[in-house]
N, C-alpha and C positions, 0 to 999 in steps of 0.2 A: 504494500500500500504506500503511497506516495502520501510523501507529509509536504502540508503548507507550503505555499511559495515561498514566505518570509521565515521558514524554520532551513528553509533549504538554504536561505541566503545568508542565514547568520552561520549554519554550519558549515558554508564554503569557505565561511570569515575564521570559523576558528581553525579551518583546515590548511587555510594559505598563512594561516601565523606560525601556526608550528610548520611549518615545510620554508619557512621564512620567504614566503613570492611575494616580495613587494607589487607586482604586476597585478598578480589576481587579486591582491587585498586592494588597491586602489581600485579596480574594475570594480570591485561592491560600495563604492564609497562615492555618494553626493560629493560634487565638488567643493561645497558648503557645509560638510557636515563635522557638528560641534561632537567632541568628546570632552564631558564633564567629569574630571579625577579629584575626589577629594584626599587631604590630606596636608601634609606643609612641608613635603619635601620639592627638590625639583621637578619632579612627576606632575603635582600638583597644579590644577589649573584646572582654566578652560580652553581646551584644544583647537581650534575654528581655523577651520580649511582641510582638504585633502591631504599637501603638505605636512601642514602641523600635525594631523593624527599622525600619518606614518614616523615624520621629528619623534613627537611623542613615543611611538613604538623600538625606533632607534634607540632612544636613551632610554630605556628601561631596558633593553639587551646590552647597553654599554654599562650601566652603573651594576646590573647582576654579573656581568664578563661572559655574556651569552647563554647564560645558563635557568633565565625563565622560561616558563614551561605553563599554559594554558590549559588544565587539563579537562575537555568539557565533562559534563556529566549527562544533562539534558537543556534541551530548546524548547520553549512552546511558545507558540507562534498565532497571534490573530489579524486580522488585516490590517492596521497599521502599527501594531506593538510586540516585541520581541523578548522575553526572558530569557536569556543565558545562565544557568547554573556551571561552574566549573569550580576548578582548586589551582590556584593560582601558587608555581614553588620556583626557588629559584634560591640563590646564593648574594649575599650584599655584607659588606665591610664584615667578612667572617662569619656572618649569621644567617644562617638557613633557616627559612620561613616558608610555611604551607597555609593557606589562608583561602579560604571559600570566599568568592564571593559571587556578585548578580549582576550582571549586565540587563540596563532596560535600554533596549532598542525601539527608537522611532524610525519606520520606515515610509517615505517617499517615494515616489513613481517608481520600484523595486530597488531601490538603491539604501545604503544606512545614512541616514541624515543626523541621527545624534543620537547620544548612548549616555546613562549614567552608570558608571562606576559603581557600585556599592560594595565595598570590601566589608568581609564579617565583621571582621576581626575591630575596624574603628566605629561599626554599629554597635561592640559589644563595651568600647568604653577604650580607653587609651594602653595598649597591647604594640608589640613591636609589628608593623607586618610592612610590606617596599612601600609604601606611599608616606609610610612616617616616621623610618628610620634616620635622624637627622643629617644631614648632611657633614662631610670631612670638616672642623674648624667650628662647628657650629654652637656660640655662644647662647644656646636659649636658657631660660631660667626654667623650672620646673610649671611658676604660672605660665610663662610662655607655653608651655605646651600645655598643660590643663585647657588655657583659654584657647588656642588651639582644635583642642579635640575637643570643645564644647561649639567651635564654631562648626567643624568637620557634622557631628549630631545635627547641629540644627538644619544643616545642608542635608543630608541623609533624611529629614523629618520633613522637610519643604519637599524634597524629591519625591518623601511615598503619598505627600497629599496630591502631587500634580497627576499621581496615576487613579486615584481613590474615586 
């Protein structure tokens, strides 16, 4: 049985990440399309353009030294909204990190137009996982990052009202 067109498209998405095709991953990708990563590391942001997502996908194989790893689990798919479940693993400044998280996918005339992030790990409270391991040099205070992962929450809490 053939699933969803928009299940088939995010699963080509996680299939050209691990096979590293920047070609086919751009082919699924609006040329406008936003990717929202929360957190306070370099990762962190709002990604906006074809470009920047792939930018974005670069440096998170450069700051792990290739060794992230998307691992899916499941896609469900309705006409214009995408869930991706997976476990997200990889290596960063000596520390190995496995971390669940949920991609919500908006898609447009079959293409990915923009994605929220939702790593477990900073819905469950301030835990180490790649988007908030602080960066080499990084002078934060402890409220620095409290305030931080209270902003990260409230981003995560805006996100699940916009799908509700």
């Amino acid at each position: 049985m053939m699933g969803h067109p928009n299940e088939e498209l995010v699963s080509r998405g996680y299939d050209a990440f691990a096979k590293g095709d920047i070609d086919a991953l751009r082919s699924l990708l609006d040329p406008d399309v936003v990717w929202h990563q929360p957190g306070r590391s370099v990762l962190a942001g709002d990604h906006r353009g074809a470009d920047a997502v792939l930018g974005f996908f670069a440096t998170t194989m450069q700051l792990t030294a290739g060794s992230f790893r998307a691992e899916p689990h499941d896609v469900i798919a309705g006409d214009q909204h995408v869930v991706g479940l997976h476990l997200a693993r990889g290596e960063r400044q000596g520390r190995t990190f496995a971390d669940r998280q949920v991609l919500v996918v908006h898609v447009r005339d079959g293409k990915i137009a923009e994605v929220w992030d939702i790593p477990v790990t900073v819905a469950r409270g301030p835990k180490a996982c790649l988007t908030n391991l602080s960066l080499p040099g990084s002078r934060e205070s402890g409220s620095t990052r409290r305030a931080s992962h209270v902003r990260d929450l409230d981003r995560i809490r805006l996100t699940s009202r916009v799908f509700t």
